[in-house]
Every structure is written in C-alpha cells, then in structure tokens.
C-alpha positions as CSV (number, residue, x, y, z in Angstrom):
1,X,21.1,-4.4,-29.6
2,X,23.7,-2.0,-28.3
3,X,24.7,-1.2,-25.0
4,X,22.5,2.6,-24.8
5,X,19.7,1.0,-26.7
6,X,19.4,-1.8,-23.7
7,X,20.3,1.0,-21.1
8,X,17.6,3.2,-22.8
9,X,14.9,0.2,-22.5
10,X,15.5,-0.9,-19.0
11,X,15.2,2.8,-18.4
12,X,11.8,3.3,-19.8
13,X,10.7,-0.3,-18.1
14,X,11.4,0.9,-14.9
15,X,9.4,4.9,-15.5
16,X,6.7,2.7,-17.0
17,X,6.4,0.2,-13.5
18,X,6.8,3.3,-11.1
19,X,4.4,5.0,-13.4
20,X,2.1,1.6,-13.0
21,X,2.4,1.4,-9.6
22,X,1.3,5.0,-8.7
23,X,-1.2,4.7,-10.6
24,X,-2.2,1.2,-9.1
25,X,-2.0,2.6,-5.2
26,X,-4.0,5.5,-6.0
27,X,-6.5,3.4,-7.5
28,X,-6.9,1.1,-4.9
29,X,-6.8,3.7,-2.0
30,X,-9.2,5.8,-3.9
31,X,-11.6,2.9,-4.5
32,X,-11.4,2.3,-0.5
33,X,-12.7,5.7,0.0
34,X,-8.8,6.8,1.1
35,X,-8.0,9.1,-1.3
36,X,-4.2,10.0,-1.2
37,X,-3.6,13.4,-0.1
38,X,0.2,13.2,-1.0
39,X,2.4,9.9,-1.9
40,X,5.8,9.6,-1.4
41,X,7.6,7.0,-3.4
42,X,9.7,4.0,-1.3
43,X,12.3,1.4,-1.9
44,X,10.5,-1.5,-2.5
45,X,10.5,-3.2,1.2
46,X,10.6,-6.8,-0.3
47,X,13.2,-7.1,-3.4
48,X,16.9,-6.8,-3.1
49,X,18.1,-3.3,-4.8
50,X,20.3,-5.9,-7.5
51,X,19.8,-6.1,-11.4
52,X,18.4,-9.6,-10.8
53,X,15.4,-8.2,-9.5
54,X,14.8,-4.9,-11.7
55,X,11.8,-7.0,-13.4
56,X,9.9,-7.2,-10.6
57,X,11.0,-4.6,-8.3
58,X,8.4,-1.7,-8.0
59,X,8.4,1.1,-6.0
60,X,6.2,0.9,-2.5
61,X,4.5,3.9,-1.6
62,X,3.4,6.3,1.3
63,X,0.2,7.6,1.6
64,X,-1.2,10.3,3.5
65,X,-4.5,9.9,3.9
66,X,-8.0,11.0,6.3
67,X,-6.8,8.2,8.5
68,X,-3.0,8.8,8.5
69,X,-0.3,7.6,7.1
70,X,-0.6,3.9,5.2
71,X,2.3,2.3,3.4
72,X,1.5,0.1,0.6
73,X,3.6,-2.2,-2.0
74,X,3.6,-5.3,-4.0
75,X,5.6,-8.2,-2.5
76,X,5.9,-11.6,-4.3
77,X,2.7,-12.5,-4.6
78,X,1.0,-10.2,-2.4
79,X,0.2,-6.3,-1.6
80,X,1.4,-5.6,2.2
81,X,-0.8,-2.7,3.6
82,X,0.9,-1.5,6.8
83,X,-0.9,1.5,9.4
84,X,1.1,1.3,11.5
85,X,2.0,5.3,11.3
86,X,-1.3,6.2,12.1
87,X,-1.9,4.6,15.4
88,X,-4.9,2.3,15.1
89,X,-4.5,-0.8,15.5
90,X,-7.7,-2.6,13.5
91,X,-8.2,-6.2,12.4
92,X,-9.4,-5.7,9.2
93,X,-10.4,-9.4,7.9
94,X,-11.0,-13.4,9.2
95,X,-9.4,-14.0,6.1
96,X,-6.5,-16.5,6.7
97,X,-3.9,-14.6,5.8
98,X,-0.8,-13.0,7.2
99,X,-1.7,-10.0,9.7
100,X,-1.7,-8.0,12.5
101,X,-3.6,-5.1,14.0
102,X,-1.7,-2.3,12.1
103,X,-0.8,-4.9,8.6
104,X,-2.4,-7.0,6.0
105,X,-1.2,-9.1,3.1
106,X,-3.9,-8.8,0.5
107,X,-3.5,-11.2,-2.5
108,X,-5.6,-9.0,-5.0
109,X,-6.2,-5.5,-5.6
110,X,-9.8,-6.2,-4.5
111,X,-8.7,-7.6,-1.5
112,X,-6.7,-4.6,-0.9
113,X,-10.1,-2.3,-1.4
114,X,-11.7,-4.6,0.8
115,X,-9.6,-4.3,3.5
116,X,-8.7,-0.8,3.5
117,X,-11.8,0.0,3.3
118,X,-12.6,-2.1,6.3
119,X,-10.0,0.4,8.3
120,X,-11.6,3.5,6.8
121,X,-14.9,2.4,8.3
122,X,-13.9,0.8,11.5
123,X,-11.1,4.5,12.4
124,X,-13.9,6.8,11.0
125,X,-16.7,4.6,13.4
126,X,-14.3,5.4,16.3
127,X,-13.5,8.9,15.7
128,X,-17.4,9.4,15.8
129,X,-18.6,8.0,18.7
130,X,-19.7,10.3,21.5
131,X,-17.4,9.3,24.2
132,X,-14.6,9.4,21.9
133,X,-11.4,7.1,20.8
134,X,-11.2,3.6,22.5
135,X,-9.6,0.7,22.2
136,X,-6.6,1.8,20.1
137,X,-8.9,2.0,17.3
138,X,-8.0,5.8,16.7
C-alpha cells in the first residue's frame, strides 16, 4: 500500500467513527427523551491525542438539551455521561457503578438510555412542582 493510500484510509476511518459517534449520541439521547438541540464535537476526554490510539479514539460530544448541557463519550469500556453544566445534581441509578450526582459510567447504550432518562424524569419532576426547585435537583 502506498503512503496516500494509508493516509487516505485512516482518513476515511476516522470521518466514518466521528460520523458513528454522532450518530450513536443522538441516538441514545433521543431514545432518553433528550433530544439534542445542538452538538458540539469534543476531544475525546479519555484517549491520548497519539497515533497509538487513532483506533479507538472517538470524538465526545456536547449536548444541549431541555435539561441543559450533558457531555457524553465512550471511554474504554464505558460511556461517561456528565451534567454537570446544567446544575442538577441527580443520582440516577443503585447500579454499582462509578458516579456522582452530576456523572455516570454507563456500560451499554441501554444503560445510557436508562440513566439519562432517569435525569430527564427526576429535573423535569422538579421543575414542576408547585413550590418550585429544591434540593439541587434543578
């Protein structure tokens, strides 16, 4: 293989895993009942920015959505979920995995519906009650 036709395909791999990855986090938010009202493409926040890594390094993303601003991207084995931006601080599972009040590690895409859509619920709860927000929640 020459040197442009290797350049040329590690180009196209890495339009076809941002492409994948867009495609992925709209999914996913969508499915949670978050639909993105704008994205704006991140470094990924796990992977060193080396060649080594250009096979598994995909882009993270930043959503704006009815509940704020949620950042989202693949990890090792994992999808972190922060929400931190959008000041509500919600515990979004029991499940035993890493997290805090504004961040989850969600090992499937499934899990990553379920718990976002766990926040959607619990902020949208909160912004409705009568009294208004408590709590921290929004």
């Amino acid at each position: 293989m020459e040197e442009w036709e290797r350049k040329s395909a590690i180009t196209k791999r890495r339009q076809d895993m941002r492409s994948d990855s867009h495609v992925e986090v709209v999914s996913i938010l969508t499915l949670a009942g978050l639909k993105p009202e704008r994205m704006w493409e991140l470094a990924n926040g796990y992977w060193p920015d080396s060649p080594d890594y250009d096979d598994v390094r995909t882009p993270w993303w930043l959503a704006q959505t009815s509940v704020g601003l949620i950042r989202i991207g693949w990890r090792k084995r994992v999808i972190e979920i922060d929400w931190s931006a959008t000041g509500n601080e919600v515990s979004v599972t029991d499940d035993d995995v890493t997290k805090w009040l504004t961040m989850v590690h969600a090992y499937s895409t499934a899990k990553a519906v379920e718990y976002l859509t766990k926040l959607r619920e619990v902020v949208t709860d909160c912004r409705s009650r009568v009294n208004g927000c408590q709590d921290n929640c929004c």
